[in-house]
C-alpha positions as CSV (number, residue, x, y, z in Angstrom):
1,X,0.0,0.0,0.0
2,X,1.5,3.2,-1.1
3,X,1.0,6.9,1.0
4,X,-2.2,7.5,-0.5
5,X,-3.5,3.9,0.7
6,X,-3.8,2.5,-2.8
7,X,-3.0,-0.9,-3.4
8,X,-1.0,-1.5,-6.2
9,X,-2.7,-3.9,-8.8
10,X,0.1,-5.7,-9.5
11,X,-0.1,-7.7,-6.1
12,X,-3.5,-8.9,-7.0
13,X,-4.3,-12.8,-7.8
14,X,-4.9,-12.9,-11.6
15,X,-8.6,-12.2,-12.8
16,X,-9.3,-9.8,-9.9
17,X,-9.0,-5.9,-10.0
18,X,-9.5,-3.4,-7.5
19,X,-10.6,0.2,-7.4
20,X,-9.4,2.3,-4.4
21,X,-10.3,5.9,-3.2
22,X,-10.0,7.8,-0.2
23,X,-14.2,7.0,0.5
24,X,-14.7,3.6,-1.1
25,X,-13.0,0.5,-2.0
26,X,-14.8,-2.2,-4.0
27,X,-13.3,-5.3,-5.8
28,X,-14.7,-6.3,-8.9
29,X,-13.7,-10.3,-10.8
30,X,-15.7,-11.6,-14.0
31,X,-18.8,-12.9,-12.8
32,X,-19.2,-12.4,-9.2
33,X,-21.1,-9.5,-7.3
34,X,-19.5,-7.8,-4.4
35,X,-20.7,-8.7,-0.9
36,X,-19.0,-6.5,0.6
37,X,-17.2,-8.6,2.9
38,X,-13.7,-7.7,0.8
39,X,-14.5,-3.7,1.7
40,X,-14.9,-4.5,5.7
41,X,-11.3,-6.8,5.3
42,X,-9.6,-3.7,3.8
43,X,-11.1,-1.3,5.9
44,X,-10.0,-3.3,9.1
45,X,-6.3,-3.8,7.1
46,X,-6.1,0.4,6.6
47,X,-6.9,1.0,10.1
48,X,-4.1,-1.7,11.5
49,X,-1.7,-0.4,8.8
50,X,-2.2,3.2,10.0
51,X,-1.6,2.0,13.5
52,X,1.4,0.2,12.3
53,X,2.9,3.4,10.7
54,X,2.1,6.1,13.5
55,X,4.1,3.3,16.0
56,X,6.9,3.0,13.7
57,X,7.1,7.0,12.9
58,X,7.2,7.4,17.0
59,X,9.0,4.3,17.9
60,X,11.9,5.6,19.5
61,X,10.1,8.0,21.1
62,X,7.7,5.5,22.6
63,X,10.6,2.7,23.6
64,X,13.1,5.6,25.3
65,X,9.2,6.7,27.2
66,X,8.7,2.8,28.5
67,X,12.8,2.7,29.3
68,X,12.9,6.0,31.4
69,X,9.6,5.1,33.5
70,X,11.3,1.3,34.0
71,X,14.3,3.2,35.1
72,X,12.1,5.7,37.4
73,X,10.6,2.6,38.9
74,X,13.5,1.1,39.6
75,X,15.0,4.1,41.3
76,X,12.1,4.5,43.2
77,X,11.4,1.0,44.5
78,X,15.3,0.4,45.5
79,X,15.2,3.9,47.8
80,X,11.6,3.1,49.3
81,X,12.5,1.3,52.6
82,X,9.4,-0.9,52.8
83,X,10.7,-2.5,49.1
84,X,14.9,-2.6,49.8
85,X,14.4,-6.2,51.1
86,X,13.3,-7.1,47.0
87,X,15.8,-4.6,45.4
88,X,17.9,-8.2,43.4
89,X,14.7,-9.5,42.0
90,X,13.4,-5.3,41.0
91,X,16.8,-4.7,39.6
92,X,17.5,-7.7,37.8
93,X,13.9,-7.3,35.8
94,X,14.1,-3.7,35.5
95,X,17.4,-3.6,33.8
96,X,16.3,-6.6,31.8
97,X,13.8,-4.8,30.0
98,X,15.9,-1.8,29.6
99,X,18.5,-3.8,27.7
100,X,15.5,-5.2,25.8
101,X,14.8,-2.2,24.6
102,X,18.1,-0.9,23.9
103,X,19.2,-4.2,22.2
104,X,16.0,-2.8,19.4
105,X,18.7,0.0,18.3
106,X,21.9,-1.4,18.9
107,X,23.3,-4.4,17.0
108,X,23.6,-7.6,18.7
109,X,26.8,-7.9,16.5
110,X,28.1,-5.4,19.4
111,X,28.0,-8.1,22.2
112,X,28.2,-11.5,19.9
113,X,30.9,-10.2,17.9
114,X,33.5,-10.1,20.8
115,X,32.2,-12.9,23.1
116,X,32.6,-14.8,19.8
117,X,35.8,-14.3,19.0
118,X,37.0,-15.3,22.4
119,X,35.1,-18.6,22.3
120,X,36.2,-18.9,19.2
121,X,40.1,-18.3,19.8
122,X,40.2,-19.9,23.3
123,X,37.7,-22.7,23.4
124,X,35.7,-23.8,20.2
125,X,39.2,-23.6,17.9
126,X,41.4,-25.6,20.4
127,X,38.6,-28.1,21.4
128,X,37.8,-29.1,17.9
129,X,41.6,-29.7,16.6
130,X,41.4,-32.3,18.9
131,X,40.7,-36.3,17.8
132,X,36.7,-37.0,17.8
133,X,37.0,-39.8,20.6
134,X,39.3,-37.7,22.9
135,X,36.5,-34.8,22.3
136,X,34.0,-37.6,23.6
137,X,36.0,-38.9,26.2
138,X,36.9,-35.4,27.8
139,X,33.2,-34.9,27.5
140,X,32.1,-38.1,29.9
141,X,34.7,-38.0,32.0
142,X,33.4,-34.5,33.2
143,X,30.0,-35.5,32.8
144,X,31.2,-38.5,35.2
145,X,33.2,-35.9,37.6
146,X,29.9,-33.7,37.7
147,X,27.7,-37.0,38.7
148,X,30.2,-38.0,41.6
149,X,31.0,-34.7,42.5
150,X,26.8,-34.3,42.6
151,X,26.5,-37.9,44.8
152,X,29.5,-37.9,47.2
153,X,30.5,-34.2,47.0
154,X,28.5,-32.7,49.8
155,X,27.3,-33.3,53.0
156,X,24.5,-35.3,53.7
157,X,21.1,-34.5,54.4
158,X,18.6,-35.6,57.6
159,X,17.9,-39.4,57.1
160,X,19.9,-39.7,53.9
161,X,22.8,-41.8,53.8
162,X,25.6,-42.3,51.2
163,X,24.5,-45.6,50.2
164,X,21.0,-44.1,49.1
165,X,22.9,-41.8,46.4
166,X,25.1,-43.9,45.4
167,X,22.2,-46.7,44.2
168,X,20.7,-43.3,42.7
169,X,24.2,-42.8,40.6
170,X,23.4,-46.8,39.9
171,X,19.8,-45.8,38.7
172,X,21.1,-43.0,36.5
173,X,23.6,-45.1,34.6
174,X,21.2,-48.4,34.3
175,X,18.7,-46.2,32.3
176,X,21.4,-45.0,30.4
177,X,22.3,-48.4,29.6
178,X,18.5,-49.5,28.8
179,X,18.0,-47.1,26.3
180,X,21.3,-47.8,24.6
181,X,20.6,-51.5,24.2
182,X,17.0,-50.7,22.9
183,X,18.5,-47.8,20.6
184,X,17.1,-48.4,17.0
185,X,20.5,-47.4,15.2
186,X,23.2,-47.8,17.9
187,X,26.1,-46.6,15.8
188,X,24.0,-43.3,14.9
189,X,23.7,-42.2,18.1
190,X,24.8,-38.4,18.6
191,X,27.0,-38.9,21.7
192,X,27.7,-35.3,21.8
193,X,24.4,-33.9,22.0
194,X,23.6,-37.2,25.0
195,X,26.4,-35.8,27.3
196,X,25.8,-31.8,26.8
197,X,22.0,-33.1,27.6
198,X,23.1,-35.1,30.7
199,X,25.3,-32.3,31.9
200,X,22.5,-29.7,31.5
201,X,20.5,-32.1,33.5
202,X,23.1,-32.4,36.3
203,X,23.8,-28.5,36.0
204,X,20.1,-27.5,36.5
205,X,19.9,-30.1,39.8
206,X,23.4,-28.4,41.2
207,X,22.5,-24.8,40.7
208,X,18.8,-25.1,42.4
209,X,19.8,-27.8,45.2
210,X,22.8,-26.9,46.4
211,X,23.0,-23.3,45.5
212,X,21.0,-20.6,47.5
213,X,21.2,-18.8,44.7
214,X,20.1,-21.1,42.6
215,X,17.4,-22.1,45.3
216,X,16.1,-18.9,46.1
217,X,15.5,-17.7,41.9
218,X,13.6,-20.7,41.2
219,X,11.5,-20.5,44.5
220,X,11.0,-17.0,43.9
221,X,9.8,-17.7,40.3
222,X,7.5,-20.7,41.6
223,X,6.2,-18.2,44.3
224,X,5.4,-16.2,41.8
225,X,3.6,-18.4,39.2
226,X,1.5,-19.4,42.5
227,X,0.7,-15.7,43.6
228,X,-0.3,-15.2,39.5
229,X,-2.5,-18.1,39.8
230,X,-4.4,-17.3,42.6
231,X,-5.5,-14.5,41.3
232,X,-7.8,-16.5,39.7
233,X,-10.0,-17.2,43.2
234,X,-11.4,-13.4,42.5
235,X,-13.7,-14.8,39.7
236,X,-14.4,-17.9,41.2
237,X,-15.3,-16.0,44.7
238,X,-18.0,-14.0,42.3
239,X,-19.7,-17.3,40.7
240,X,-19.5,-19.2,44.3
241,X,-18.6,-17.3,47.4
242,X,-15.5,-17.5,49.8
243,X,-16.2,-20.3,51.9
244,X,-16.2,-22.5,48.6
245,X,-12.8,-21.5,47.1
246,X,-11.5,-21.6,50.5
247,X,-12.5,-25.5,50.2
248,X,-9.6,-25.7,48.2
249,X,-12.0,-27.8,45.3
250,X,-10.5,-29.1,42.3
251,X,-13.2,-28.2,40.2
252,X,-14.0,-24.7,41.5
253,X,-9.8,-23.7,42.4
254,X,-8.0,-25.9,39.8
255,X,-10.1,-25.2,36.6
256,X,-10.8,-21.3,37.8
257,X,-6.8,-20.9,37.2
258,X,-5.9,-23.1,34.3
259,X,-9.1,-20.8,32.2
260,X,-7.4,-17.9,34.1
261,X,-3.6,-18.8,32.6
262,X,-4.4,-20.2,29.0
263,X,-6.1,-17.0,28.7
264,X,-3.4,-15.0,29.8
265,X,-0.6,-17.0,26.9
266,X,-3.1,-16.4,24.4
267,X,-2.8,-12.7,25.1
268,X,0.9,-12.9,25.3
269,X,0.6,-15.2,22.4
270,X,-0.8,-11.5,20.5
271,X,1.5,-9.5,21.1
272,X,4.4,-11.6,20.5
273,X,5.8,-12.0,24.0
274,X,6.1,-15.5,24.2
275,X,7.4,-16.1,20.6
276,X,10.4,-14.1,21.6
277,X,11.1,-15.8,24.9
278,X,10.6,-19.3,23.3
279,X,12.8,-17.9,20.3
280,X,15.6,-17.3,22.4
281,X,15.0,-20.5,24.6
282,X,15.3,-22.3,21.9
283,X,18.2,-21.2,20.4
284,X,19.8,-21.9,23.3
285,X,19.4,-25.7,22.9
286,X,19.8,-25.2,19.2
287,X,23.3,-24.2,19.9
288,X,24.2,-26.2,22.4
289,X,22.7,-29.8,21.8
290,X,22.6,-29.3,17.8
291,X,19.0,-30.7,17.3
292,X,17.1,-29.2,14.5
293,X,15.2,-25.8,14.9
294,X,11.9,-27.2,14.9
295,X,12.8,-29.8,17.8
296,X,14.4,-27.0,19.7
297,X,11.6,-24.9,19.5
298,X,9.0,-27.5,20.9
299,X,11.6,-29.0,23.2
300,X,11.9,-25.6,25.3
301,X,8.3,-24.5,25.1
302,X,7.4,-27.9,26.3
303,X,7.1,-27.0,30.4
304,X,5.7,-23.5,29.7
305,X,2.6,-24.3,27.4
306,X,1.8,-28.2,27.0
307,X,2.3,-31.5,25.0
308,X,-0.2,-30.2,22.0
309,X,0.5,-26.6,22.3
310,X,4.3,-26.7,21.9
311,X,3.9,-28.6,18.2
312,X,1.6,-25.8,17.1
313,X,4.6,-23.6,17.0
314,X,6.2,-25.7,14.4
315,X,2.8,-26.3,12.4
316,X,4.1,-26.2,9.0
317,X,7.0,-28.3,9.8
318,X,5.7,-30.9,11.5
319,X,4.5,-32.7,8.4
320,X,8.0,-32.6,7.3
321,X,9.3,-34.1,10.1
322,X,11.5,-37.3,10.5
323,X,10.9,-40.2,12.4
324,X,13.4,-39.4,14.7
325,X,12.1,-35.3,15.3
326,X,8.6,-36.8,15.8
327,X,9.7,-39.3,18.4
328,X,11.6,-36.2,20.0
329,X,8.7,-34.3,19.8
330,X,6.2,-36.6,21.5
331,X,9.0,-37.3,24.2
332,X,9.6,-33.8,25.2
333,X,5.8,-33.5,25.6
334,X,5.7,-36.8,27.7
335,X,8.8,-35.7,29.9
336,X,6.8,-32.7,31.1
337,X,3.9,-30.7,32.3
338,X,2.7,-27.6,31.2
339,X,2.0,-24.2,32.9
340,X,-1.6,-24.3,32.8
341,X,-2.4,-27.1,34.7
342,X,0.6,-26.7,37.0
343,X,-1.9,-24.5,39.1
344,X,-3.3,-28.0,40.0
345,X,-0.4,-29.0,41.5
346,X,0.6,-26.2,43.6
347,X,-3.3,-26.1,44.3
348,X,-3.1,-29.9,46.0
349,X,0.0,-28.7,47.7
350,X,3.0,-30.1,45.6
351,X,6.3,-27.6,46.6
352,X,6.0,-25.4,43.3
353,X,9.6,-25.0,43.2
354,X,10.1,-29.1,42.8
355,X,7.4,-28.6,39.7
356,X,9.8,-25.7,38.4
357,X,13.0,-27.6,39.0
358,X,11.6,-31.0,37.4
359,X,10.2,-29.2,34.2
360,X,13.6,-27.3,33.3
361,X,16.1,-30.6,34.1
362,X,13.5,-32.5,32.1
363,X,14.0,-30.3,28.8
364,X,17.8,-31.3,28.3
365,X,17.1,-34.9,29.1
366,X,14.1,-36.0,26.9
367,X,16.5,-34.6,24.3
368,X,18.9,-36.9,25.1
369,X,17.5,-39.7,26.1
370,X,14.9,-39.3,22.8
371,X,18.3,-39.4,20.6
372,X,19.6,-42.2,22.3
373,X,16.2,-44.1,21.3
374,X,16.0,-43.3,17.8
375,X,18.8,-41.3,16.8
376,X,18.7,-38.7,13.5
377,X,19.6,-40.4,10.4
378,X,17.8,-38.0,8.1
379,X,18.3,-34.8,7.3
380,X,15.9,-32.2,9.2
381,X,14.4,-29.1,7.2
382,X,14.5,-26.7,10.0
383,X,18.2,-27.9,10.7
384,X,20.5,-25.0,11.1
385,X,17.8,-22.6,12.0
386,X,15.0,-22.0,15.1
387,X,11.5,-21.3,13.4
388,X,8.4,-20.3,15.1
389,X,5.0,-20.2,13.6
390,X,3.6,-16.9,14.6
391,X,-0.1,-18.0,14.3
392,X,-0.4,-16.3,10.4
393,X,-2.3,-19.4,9.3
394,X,-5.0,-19.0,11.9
395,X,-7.8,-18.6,10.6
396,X,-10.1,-15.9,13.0
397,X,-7.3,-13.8,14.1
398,X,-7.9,-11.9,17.3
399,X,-8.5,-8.2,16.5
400,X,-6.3,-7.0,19.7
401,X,-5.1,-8.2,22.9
402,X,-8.4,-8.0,24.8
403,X,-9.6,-9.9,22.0
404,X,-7.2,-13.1,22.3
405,X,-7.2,-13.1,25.8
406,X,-11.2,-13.1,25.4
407,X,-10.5,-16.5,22.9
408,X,-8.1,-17.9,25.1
409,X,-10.6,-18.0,27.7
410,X,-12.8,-19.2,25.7
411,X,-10.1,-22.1,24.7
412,X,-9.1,-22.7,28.3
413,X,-13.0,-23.8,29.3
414,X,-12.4,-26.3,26.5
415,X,-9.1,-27.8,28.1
416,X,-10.7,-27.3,31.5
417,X,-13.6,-29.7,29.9
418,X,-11.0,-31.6,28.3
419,X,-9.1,-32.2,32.0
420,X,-12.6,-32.9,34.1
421,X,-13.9,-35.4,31.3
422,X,-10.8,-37.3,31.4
423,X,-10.1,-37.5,34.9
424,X,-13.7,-38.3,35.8
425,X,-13.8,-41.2,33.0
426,X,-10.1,-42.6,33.5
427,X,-10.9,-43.0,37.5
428,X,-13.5,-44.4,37.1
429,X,-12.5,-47.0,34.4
430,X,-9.5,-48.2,36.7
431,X,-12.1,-48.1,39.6
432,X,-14.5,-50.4,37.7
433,X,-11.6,-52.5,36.5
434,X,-10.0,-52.4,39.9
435,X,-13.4,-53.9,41.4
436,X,-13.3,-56.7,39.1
437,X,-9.3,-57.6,40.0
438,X,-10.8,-57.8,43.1
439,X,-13.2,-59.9,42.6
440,X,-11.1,-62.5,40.9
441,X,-8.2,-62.0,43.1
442,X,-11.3,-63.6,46.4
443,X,-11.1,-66.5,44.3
444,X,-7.6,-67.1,45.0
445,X,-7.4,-65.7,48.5
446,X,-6.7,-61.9,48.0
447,X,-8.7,-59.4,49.1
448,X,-6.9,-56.4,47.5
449,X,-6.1,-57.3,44.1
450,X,-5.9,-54.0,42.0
451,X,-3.4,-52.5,39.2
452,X,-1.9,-50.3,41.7
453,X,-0.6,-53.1,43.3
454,X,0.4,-55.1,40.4
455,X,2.2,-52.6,38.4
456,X,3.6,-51.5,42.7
457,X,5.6,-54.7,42.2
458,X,6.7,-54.0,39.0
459,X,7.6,-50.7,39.4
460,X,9.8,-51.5,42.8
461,X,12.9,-52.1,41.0
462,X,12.5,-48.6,39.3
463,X,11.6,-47.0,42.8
464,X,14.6,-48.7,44.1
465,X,17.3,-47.3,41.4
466,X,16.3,-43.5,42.6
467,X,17.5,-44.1,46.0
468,X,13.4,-44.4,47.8
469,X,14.5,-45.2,51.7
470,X,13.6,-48.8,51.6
471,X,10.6,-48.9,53.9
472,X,8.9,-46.8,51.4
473,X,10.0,-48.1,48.0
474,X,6.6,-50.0,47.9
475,X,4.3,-47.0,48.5
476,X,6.3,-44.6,45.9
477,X,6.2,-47.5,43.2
478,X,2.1,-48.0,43.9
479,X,2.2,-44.1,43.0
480,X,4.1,-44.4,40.1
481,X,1.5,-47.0,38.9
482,X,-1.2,-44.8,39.2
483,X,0.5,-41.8,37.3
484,X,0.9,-43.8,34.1
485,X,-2.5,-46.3,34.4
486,X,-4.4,-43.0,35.7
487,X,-2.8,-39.8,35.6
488,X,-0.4,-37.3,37.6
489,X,-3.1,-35.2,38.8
490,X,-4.5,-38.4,40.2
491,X,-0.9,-39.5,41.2
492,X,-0.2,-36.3,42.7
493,X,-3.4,-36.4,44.8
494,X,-2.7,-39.8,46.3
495,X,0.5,-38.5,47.6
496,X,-0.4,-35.6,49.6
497,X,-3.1,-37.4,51.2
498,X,-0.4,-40.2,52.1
499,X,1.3,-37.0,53.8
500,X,-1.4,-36.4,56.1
501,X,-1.3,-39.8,57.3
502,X,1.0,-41.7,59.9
503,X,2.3,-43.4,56.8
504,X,3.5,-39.9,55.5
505,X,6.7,-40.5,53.3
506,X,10.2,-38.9,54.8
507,X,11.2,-35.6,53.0
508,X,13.3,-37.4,50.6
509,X,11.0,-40.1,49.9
510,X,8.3,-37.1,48.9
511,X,11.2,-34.8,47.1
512,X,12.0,-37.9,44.8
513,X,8.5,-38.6,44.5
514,X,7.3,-35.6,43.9
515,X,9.8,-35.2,40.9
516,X,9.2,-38.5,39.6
517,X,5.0,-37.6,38.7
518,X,5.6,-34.4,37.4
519,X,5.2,-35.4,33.5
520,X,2.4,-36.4,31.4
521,X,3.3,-39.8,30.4
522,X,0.3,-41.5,31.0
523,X,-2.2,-43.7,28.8
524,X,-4.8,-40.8,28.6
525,X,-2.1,-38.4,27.0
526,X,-0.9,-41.0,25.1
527,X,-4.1,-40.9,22.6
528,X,-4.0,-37.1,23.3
529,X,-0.8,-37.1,22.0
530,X,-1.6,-39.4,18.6
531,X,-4.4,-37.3,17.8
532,X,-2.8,-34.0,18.1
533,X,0.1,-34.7,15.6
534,X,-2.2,-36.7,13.3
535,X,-4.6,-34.0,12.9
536,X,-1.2,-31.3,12.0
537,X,0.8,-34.7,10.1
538,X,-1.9,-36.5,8.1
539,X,1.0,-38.4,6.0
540,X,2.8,-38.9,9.1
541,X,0.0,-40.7,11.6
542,X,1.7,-44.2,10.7
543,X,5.1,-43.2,12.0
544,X,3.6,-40.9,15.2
545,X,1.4,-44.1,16.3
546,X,4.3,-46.6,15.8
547,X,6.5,-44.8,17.9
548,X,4.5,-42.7,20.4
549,X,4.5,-46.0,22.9
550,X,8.3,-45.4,22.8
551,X,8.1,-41.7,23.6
552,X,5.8,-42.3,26.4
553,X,7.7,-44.7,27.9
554,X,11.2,-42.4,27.0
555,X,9.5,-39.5,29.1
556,X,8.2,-41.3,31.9
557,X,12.0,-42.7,32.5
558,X,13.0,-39.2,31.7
559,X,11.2,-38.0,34.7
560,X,12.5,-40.3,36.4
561,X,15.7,-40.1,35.9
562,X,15.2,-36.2,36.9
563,X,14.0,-37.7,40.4
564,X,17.1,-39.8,40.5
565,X,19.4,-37.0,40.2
566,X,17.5,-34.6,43.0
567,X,18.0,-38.4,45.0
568,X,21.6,-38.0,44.6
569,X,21.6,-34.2,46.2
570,X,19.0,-34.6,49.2
């Protein structure tokens, strides 16, 4: 569109003209009337162009207006007395933005430019002159010196002794082990991308368990996602009343704050907020674990946004995927939970900073652990490059950001739906199937046959390799059972009320367990999971059904294996 808001008639699809003024504009093709609809679309295009123009005429302007009231702010808050105690976390964001805003005008070529070239000179160059199997075995030996360093490096905690972490370092390398022997092309595996993964793991458990640092940021961010959720009980106070949400009820508390946060993405979603943090999140493990783009991209948004969400961003690739980025994909999705219903977790009382902690070390190893499975032996089309899909395709785009957080809302009483239907139906299937276990077990003398207590005993060996004290190895592998036959929220459920009994689990019996449910590999997201990437990959529903079992089963060891390491640092 040119100054005068004409639309140059070159741009047009062959067959169809257009006539413009500064009153009308009508479109005209052989044989059709006008509706009128095309005038409205171009209307509503004039008015976001205009909009577009005045913000970039005044954009400096605008940006150095935001920076000087961040800056104000800051100055203002770290001087106030009754807001010193908080002046790490208000400096830390303020000056974030800032730089975010300064970073618009100045080249990143003015920071990457000489960090490169001393990365380059003093570490890449010299590290890569070196023989590929002395680069591999510098790289495990410090991945080994970072697992024993992890397990036998620091004192010991109440109840805990070093025999418990060292069957935890056992656990750890008996997984590894598994999924090497069951690998589908052993002498493709990407050992270099399995040992930065591992060591990212074991980074991420150092830096928030034996850190205060570390600690305190990640409890501050969990206090904060709980203190955002809970904003939530106003409008569920206004459709009940106080005495109800103070109940604490999964269908009145839970659902009120997963509408409340899918609704508030969508929004962010609009204005591009969380494209950019996912963008640079994933170039992160782009760089570092050299997956493709699109794998990256869904890998990192995993925790934040959910199993079926986090492949949206990659819609026009996923079709193009190989076997080996599918099976990725699906595993990163199993390996974690997302931010909407992690309100229900922190709701039943679940330390939020354990579901934080879990979610991030989880990212790092469902990559590895996926590659270890079914390693790449194609070539990706988003290798070499992060890509997000911005939403361009959709096909009701929300007119502004009141708009999409109105459709998110609208979107999150569908998931809300979505979680009540399932975890009505699934408890009460296993219920109904648990009876009749019952009933056959009388024949045969036992009285409390159920799945729980089959799949108990076969999960003990598992519950045993992340270090459970031994008197409650039973009890955390009967939990375990119901996660992946039921569900987490289930899982999660059982466990606090175990707490509140004289049976209640030591604290590092419910720190390992706690990190051991928080995933969504379970039989119900299983199908979820099949359907979602069938319905964006027609022509590749063979392959995502053929090896989904193998994701799910990849993230549920992968959350595992996350519970091992915090067994090796409590």
């Amino acid at each position: 569109m040119n100054q005068h808001g004409d639309f140059e008639a070159q741009n047009l699809p062959e067959g169809v003209t257009r006539k413009t003024s500064r009153s009308s504009t009508s479109i005209e093709k052989s044989g059709l009337k006008d509706t009128g609809l095309p005038t409205v679309q171009l209307e509503e295009d004039d008015v976001v162009s205009r909009s577009s123009q005045f913000y970039q005429r005044f954009r400096p302007f605008i940006l150095a207006a935001v920076a000087a009231i961040i800056i104000g702010w800051w100055i203002s808050a770290t001087v106030l007395k009754a807001t010193r105690h908080r002046w790490i976390v208000q400096t830390l964001f303020a000056w974030f933005f800032v730089l975010v805003i300064a970073f618009r005008f100045i080249p990143n070529t003015v920071i990457t430019k000489p960090v490169g070239a001393v990365w380059e000179a003093c570490v890449q160059d010299p590290f890569y002159k070196l023989p590929r199997y002395t680069r591999l075995a510098v790289g495990w030996l410090c991945l080994i010196a970072i697992v024993f360093g992890s397990a036998f490096g620091f004192p010991l905690e109440e109840n805990t002794d070093y025999g418990d972490r060292a069957i935890s370092v056992l656990g750890l390398f008996v997984f590894q082990c598994c999924f090497w022997l069951s690998s589908k092309f052993r002498n493709q595996i990407p050992w270099p991308t399995v040992i930065v993964g591992l060591f990212l793991q074991q980074v991420v458990a150092l830096f928030v368990l034996k850190t205060g640092a570390g600690f305190s940021i990640f409890q501050w961010i969990a206090t904060l996602a709980s203190d955002f959720l809970a904003q939530s009980k106003a409008g569920a106070t206004f459709f009940f009343d106080a005495d109800t949400v103070a109940k604490n009820w999964f269908f009145v508390n839970t659902l009120a704050a997963i509408i409340f946060f899918i609704a508030f993405v969508q929004m962010l979603y609009y204005l591009g907020v969380m494209q950019w943090l996912l963008g640079k999140f994933a170039w992160f493990f782009f760089k570092l674990l050299n997956v493709s783009g699109a794998e990256a991209v869904v890998a990192a948004a995993s925790p934040w946004i959910g199993q079926g969400e986090s492949a949206c961003l990659v819609r026009p690739y996923v079709d193009l995927m190989t076997e080996s980025e599918l099976h990725l994909v699906l595993t990163s999705g199993f390996s974690c939970i997302s931010g909407s219903v992690m309100a229900a977790y922190i709701n039943l009382g679940v330390p939020a900073e354990n579901i934080v902690t879990s979610s991030v070390m989880s990212i790092p190893a469902s990559i590895a652990i996926s590659k270890i499975r079914i390693p790449e032996t194609d070539e990706p089309v988003t290798r070499g490059q992060v890509v997000i899909d911005r939403g361009s395709s959709e096909k009701y785009p929300p007119a502004n950001a009141l708009h999409a957080f109105s459709k998110g809302a609208v979107f999150g009483l569908v998931v809300a739906g979505q979680i009540l239907t399932n975890v009505l139906t699934v408890l009460s299937l296993v219920a109904a199937i648990n009876g009749l276990l019952t009933w056959i077990g009388h024949g045969f003398g036992i009285h409390a046959l159920t799945l729980q207590l089959v799949l108990g005993y076969v999960f003990y060996p598992l519950a045993f390799l992340l270090g459970v004290p031994r008197g409650e190895i039973l009890r955390v592998s009967q939990i375990l059972a119901t996660k992946l036959i039921e569900n987490e929220f289930a899982a999660y459920t059982e466990l606090i009320a175990l707490q509140k009994t004289s049976d209640a689990l030591s604290q590092r019996g419910f720190t390992i367990a706690t990190y051991a449910l928080c995933g969504f590999a379970n039989l119900g997201s299983l199908g979820i999971q099949i359907g979602v990437l069938s319905a964006m990959a027609p022509t590749r529903a063979r392959i995502i059904s053929r090896v989904a079992f193998s994701a799910m089963l990849c993230g549920f060891i992968s959350t595992l294996q996350t519970a091992g390491i915090a067994g090796m640092l409590v």
